[in-house]
LUMTI-427510 format. One record per residue (C-alpha): residue number from 1; x, y negated, z; residue in three letters. Coordinates in Angstrom, 2 decimals. Example, Ala and Ser with C-alpha at 12.3 -4.5 7.8 and 13.67 -1.06 7.14 Angstrom:
<torke 1; <12.30; 4.50; 7.80>; "Ala">,
<torke 2; <13.67; 1.06; 7.14>; "Ser">,
//
This chain:
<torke 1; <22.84; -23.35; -1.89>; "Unk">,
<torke 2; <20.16; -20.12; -1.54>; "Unk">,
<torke 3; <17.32; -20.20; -4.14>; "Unk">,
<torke 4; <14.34; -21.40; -3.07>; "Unk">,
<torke 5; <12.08; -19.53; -0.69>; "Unk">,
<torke 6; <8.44; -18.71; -0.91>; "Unk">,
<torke 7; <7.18; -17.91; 2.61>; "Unk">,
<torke 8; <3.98; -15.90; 1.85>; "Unk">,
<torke 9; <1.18; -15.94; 4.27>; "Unk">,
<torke 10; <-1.99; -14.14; 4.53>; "Unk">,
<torke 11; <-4.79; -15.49; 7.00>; "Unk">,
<torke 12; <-8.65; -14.69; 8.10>; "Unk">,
<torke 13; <-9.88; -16.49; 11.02>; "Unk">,
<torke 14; <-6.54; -17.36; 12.76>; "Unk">,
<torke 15; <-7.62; -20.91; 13.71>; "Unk">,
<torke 16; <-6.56; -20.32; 17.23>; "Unk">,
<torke 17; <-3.36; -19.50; 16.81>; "Unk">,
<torke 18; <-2.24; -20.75; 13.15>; "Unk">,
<torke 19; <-1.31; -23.99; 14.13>; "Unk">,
<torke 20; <1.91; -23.53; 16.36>; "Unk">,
<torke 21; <2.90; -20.87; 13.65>; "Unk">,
<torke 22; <3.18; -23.69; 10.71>; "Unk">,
<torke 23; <5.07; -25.81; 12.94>; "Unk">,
<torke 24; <7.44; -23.46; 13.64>; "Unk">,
<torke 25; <8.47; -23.21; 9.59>; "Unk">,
<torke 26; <8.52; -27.11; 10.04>; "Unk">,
<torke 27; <11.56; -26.65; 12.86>; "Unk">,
<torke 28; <12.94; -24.11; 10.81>; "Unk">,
<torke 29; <16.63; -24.64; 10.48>; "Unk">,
<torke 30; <16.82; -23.64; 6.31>; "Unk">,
<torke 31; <14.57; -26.11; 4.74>; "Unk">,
<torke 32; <14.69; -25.59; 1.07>; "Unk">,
<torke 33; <11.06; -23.29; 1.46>; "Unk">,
<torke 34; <7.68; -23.94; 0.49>; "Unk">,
<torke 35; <4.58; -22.16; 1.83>; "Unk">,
<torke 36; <1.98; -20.15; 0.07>; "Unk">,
<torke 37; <-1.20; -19.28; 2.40>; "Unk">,
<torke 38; <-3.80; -17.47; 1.10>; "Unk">,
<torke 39; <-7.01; -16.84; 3.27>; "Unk">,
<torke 40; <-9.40; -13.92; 3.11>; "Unk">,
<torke 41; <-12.48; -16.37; 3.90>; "Unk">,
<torke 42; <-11.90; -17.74; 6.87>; "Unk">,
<torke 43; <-14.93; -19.28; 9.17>; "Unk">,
<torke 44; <-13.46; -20.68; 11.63>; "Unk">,
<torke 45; <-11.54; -23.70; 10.70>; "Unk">,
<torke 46; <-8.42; -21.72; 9.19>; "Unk">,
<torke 47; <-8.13; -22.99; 5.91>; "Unk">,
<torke 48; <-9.08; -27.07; 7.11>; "Unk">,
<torke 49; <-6.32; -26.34; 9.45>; "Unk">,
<torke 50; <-3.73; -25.36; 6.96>; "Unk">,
<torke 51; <-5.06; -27.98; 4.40>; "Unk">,
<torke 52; <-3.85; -31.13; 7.51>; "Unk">,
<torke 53; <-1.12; -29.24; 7.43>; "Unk">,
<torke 54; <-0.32; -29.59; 4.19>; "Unk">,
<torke 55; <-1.23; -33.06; 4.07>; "Unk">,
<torke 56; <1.88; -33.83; 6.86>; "Unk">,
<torke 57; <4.28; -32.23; 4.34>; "Unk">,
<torke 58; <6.08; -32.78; 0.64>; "Unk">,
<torke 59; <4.03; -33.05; -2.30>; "Unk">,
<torke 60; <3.63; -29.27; -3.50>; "Unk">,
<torke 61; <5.37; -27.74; -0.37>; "Unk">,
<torke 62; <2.09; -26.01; 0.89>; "Unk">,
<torke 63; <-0.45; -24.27; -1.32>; "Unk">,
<torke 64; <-3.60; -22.87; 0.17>; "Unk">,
<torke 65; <-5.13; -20.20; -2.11>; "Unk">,
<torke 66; <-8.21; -17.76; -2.57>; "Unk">,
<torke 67; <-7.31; -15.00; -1.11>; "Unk">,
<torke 68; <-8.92; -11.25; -2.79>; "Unk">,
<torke 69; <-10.84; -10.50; 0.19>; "Unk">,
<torke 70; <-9.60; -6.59; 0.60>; "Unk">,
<torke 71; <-7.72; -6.66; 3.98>; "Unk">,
<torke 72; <-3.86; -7.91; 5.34>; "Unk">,
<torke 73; <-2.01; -5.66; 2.56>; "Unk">,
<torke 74; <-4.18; -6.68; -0.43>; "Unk">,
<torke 75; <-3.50; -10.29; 0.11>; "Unk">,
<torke 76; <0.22; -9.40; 0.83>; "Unk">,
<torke 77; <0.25; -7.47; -2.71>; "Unk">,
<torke 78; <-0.87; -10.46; -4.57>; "Unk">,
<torke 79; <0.96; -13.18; -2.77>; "Unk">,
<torke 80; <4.62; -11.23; -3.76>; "Unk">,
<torke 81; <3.52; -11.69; -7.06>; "Unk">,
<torke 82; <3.38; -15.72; -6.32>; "Unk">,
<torke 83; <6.75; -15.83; -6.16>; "Unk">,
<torke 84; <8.77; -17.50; -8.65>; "Unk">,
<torke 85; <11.13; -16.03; -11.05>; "Unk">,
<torke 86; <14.58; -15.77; -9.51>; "Unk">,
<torke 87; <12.89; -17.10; -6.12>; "Unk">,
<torke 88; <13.24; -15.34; -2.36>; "Unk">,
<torke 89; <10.44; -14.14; -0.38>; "Unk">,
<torke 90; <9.80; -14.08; 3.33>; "Unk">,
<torke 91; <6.72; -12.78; 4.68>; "Unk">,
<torke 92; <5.08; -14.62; 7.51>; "Unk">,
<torke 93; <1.92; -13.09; 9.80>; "Unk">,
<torke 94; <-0.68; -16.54; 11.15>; "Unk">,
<torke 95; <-0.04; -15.49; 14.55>; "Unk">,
<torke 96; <3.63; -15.28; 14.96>; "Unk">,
<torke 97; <5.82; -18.39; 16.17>; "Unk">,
<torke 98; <9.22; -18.23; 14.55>; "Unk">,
<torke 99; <12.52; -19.15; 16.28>; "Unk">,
<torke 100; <14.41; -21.60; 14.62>; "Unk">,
<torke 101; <17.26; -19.35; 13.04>; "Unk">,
<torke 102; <14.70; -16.65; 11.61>; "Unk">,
<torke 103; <15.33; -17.87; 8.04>; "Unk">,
<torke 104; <19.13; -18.81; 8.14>; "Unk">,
<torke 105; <19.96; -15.24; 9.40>; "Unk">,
<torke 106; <18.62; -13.69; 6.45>; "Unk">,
<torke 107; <19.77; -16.55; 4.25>; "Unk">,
<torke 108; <23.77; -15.46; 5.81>; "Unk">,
<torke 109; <22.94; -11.48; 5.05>; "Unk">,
<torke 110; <21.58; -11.92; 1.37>; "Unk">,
<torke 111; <23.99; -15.32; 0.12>; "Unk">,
<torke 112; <26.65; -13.65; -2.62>; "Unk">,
<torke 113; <24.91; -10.51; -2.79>; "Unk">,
<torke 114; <24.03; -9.63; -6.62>; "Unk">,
<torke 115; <21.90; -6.57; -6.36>; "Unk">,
<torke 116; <18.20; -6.13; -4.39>; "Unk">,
<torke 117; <19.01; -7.05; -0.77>; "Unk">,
<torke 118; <16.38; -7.27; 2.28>; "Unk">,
<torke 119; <16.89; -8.50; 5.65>; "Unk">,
<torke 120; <14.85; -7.89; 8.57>; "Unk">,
<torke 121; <15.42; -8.18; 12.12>; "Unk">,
<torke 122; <13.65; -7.19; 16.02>; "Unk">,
<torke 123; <11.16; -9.27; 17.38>; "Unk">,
<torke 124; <9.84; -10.69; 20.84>; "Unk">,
<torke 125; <7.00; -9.17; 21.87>; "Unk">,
<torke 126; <4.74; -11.39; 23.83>; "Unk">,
<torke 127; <1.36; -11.88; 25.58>; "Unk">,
<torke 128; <-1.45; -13.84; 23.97>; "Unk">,
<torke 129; <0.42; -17.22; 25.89>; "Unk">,
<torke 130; <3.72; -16.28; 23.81>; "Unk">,
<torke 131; <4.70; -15.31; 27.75>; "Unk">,
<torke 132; <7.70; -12.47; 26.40>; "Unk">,
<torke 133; <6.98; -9.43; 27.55>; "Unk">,
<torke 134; <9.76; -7.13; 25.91>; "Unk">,
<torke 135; <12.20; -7.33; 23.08>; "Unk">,
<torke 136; <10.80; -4.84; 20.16>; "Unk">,
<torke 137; <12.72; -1.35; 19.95>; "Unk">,
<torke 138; <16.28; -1.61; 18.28>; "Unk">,
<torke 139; <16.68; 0.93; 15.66>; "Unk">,
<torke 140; <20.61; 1.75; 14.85>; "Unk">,
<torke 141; <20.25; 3.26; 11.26>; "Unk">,
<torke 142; <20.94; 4.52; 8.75>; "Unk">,
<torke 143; <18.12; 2.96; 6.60>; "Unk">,
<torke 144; <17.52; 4.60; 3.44>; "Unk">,
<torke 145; <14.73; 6.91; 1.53>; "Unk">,
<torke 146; <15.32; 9.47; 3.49>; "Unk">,
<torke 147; <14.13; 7.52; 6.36>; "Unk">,
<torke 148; <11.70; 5.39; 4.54>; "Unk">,
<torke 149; <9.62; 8.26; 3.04>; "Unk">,
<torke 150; <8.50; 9.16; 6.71>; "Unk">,
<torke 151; <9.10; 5.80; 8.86>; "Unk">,
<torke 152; <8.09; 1.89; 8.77>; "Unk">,
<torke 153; <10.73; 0.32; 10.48>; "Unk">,
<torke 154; <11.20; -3.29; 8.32>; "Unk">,
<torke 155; <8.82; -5.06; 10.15>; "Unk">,
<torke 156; <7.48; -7.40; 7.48>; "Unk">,
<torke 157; <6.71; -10.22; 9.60>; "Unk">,
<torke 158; <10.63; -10.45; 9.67>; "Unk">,
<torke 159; <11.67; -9.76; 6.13>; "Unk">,
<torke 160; <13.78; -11.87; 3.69>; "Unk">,
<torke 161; <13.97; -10.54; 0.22>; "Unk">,
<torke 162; <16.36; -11.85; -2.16>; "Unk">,
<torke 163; <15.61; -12.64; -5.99>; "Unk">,
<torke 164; <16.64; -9.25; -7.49>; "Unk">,
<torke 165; <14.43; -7.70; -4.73>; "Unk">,
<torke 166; <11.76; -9.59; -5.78>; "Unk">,
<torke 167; <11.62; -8.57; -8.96>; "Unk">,
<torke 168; <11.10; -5.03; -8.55>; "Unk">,
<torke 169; <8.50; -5.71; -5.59>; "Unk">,
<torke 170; <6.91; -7.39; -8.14>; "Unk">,
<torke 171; <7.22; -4.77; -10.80>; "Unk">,
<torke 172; <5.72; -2.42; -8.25>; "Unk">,
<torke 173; <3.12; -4.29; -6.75>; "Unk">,
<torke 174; <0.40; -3.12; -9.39>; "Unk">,
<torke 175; <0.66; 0.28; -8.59>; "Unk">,
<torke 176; <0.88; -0.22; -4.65>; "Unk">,
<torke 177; <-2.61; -2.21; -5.01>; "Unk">,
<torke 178; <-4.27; 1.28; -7.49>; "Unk">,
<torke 179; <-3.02; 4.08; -4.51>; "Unk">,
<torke 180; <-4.18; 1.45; -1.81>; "Unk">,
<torke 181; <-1.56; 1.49; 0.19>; "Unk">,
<torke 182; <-2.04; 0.71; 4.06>; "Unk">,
<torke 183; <1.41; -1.20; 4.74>; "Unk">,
<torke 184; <3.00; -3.96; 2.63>; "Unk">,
<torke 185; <6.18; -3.78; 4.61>; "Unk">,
<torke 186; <6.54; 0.26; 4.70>; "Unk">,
<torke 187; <5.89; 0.11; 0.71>; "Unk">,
<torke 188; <8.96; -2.38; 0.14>; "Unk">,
<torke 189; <11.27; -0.66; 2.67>; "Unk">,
<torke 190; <10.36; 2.69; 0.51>; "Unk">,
<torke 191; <11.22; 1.07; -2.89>; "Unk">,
<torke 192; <13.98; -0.71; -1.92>; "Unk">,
<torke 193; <15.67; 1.61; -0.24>; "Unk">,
<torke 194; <14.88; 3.87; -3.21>; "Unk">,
<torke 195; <15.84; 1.66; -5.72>; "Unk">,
<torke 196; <19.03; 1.12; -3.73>; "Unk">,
<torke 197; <19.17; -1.69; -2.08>; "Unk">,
<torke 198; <21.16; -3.55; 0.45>; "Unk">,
<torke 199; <19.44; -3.25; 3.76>; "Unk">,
<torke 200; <19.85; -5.15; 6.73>; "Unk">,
<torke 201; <17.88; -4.62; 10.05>; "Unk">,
<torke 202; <19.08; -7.45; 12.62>; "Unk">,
<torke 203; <19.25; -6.44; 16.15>; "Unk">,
<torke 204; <18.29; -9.78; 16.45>; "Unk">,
<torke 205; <14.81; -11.10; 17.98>; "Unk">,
<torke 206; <14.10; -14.17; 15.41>; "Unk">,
<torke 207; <10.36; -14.39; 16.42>; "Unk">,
<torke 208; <7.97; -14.27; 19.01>; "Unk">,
<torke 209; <4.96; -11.54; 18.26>; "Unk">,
<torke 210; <1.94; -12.21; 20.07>; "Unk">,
<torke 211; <-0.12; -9.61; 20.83>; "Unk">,
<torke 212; <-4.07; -10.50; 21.18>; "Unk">,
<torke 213; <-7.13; -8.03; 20.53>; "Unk">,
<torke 214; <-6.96; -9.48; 17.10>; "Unk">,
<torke 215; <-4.10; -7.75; 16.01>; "Unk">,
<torke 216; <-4.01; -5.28; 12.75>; "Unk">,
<torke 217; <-0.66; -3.69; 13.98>; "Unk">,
<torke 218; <0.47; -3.81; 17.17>; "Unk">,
<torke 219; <3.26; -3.40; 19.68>; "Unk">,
<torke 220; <4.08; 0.46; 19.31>; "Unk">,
<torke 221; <6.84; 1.02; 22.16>; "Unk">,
<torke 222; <3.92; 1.59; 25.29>; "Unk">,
<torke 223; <3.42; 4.86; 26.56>; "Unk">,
<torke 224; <-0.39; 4.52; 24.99>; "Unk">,
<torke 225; <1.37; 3.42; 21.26>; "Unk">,
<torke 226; <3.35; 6.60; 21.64>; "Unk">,
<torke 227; <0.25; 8.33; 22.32>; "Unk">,
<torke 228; <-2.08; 6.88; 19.45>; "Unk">,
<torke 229; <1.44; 7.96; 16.80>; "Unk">,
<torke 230; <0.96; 11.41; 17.75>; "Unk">,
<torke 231; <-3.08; 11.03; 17.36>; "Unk">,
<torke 232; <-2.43; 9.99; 13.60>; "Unk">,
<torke 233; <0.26; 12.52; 13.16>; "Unk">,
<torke 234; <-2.30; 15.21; 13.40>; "Unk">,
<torke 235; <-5.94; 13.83; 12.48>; "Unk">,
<torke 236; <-4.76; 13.63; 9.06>; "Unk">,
<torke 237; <-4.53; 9.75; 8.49>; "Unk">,
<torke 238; <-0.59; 9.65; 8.58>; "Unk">,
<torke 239; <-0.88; 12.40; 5.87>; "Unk">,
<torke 240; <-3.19; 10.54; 4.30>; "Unk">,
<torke 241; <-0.75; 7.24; 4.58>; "Unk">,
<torke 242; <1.82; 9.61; 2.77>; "Unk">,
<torke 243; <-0.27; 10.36; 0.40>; "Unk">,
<torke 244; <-0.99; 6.83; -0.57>; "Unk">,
<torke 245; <2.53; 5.49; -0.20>; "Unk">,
<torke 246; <3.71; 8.78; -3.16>; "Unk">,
<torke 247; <1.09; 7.65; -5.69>; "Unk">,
<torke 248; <2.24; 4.01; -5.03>; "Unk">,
<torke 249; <5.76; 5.27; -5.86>; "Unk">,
<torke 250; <5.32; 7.91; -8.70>; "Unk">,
<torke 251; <3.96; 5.22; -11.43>; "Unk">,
<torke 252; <7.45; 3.11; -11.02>; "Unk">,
<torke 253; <9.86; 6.35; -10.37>; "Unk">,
<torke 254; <12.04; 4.11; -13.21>; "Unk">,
<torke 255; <13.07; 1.74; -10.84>; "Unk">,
<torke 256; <14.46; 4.47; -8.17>; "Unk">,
<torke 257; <17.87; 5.74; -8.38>; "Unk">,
<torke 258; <18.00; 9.10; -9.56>; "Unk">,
<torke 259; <18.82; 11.30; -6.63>; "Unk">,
<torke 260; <15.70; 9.52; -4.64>; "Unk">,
<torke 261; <13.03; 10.26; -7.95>; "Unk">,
<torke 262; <14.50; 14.02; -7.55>; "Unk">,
<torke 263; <13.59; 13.36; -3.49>; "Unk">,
<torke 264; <9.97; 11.38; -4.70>; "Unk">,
<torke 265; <9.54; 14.93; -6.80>; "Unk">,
<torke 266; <10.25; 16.87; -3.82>; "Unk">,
<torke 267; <8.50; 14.87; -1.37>; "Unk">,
<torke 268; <5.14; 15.16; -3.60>; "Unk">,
<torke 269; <5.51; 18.90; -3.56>; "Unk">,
<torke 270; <6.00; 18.90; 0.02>; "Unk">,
<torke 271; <2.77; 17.01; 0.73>; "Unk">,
<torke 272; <0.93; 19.69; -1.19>; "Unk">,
<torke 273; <2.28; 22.69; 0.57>; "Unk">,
<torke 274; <1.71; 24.73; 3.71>; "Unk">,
<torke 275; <2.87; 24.25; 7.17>; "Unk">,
<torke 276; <5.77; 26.47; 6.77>; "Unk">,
<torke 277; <7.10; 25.89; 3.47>; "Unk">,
<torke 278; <6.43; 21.94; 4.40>; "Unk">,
<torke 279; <8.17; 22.16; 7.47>; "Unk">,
<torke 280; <11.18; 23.87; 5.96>; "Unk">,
<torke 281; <11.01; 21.44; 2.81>; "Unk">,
<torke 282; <11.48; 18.42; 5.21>; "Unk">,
<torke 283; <14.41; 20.41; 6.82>; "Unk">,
<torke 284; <15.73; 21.02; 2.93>; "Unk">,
<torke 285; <15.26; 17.36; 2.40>; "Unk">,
<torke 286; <16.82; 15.96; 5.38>; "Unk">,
<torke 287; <14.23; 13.48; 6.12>; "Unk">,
<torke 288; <14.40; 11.63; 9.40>; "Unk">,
<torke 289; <12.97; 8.75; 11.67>; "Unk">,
<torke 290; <14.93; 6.73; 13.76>; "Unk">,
<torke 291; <15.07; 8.64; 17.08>; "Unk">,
<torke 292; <14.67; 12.60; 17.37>; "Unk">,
<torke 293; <11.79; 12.79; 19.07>; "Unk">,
<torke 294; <10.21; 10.76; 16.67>; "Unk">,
<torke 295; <12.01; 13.33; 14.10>; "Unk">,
<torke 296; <10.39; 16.21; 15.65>; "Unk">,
<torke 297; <6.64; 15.15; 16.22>; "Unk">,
<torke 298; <6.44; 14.76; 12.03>; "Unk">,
<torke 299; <8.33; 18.16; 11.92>; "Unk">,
<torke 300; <5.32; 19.92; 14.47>; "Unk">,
<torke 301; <2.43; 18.03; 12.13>; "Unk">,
<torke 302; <4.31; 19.35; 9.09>; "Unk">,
<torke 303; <4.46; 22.75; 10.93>; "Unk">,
<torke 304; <0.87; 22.70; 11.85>; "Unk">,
<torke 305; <-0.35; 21.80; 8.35>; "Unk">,
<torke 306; <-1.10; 18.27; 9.31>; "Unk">,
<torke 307; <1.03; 16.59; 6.56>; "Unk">,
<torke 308; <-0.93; 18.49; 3.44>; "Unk">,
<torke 309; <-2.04; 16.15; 0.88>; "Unk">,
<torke 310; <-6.10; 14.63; 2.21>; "Unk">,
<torke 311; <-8.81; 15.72; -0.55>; "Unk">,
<torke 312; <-9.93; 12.22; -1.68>; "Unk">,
//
């Protein structure tokens, strides 16, 4: 039997979609979970919603908590450190709908492992119906630092971390919430892969994404996506991002392996340098993204200066 798992959730406003998402962690074919949601203030019937829903289940299996009112990631930050000691964490998004299996494939990938492990997997992209309108992009690999330093590609709404990963998301999560950071799921794809850990990205779709005007992150696989990547490449906010994501990192350099707080070192260098000597740094450091164009457009912002630490 897995250790229990806290499904984190954070919500604002998601009354119109909210509802079909808790019943889907109802159908869910693992059941030893219980659900932690905590809303950002909600005015439009999000937290009444969640409280009937709690109501239909288990004593204790669904909390509904005060969220800290600073955006998606914030409340991300401080529901990881919900989780209980020795506990596994999934994160969940209010306007998802989850397929059946999405827990039980993680729970297969992480069972017997001793060390931090993460699972994550692809997702469904869909209209605001939950019509599908294209499996997300499959990414072969390798995941590691190397990768993570420069690309997101856990999505979060699929994750399953196991207890040891836990742990030293949890150790972290202090110093993620000083820098700021923009992405809960990039952060713990950087530390885990930096501290080492077991990753697993599913080429399996294990939940339907809808995508309404609502969305913080969307779909990035359209031709207009592609487009608005490039746009942050070189108005400064992905260097910016960077930025954020090192000083997350640099307080808790401990919990890296060694060869990756060498890479941290060099990477913070890097971010401070010119186009040239940045461009030939990432080259040095062998950083990559999952497909080579992708590769080369972070190679031309380094190469145009684009990637120099923000003045903040």
């Amino acid at each position: 039997m897995h250790p229990p798992i806290t499904i984190v959730m954070a919500s604002y406003n998601g009354g119109r979609f909210i509802r079909p998402q808790l019943d889907s962690l109802v159908a869910q074919s693992v059941a030893n979970w219980r659900l932690i949601v905590s809303d950002d203030g909600s005015t439009d019937g999000t937290r009444q919603m969640v409280s009937d829903f709690a109501r239909t289940r288990p004593a204790g299996q669904v909390e509904l908590i005060d969220g800290p009112g600073l955006g998606s990631t914030r409340n991300f930050l401080q529901l990881t450190r919900r989780v209980e000691r020795g506990g596994w964490l999934a994160y969940a998004d209010q306007d998802d709908v989850w397929l059946p299996d999405r827990l039980a494939r993680g729970v297969s990938f992480l069972t017997g492992r001793q060390g931090p492990a993460i699972y994550a997997a692809r997702t469904t992209i869909c209209d605001e119906a939950l019509n599908p309108v294209a499996p997300a992009p499959h990414f072969p690999g390798p995941f590691g630092f190397r990768n993570a330093l420069i690309q997101a590609c856990l999505p979060g709404n699929t994750i399953l971390a196991n207890g040891a990963a836990v742990r030293l998301l949890q150790s972290a999560a202090p110093a993620a919430e000083s820098a700021d950071i923009v992405s809960h799921d990039w952060w713990a794809y950087q530390l885990l892969s930096g501290a080492g850990a077991d990753i697993m990205r599913d080429r399996a779709q294990v939940l339907l994404y809808r995508q309404h005007p609502g969305n913080l992150m969307g779909r990035n696989d359209t031709a207009r996506a592609r487009a608005a990547r490039v746009s942050m490449l070189m108005d400064g906010r992905f260097a910016d991002w960077l930025f954020r994501n090192q000083q997350a990192l640099e307080p808790v350099a401990h919990l890296l392996l060694p060869s990756n707080r060498r890479l941290l070192l060099r990477f913070g260098d890097m971010l401070c340098s010119s186009g040239p000597r940045a461009f030939a740094e990432i080259l040095r450091m062998r950083l990559y993204r999952q497909t080579r164009a992708g590769t080369l457009a972070v190679l031309a912002a380094a190469l145009a200066g684009r990637l120099r630490r923000p003045n903040r």
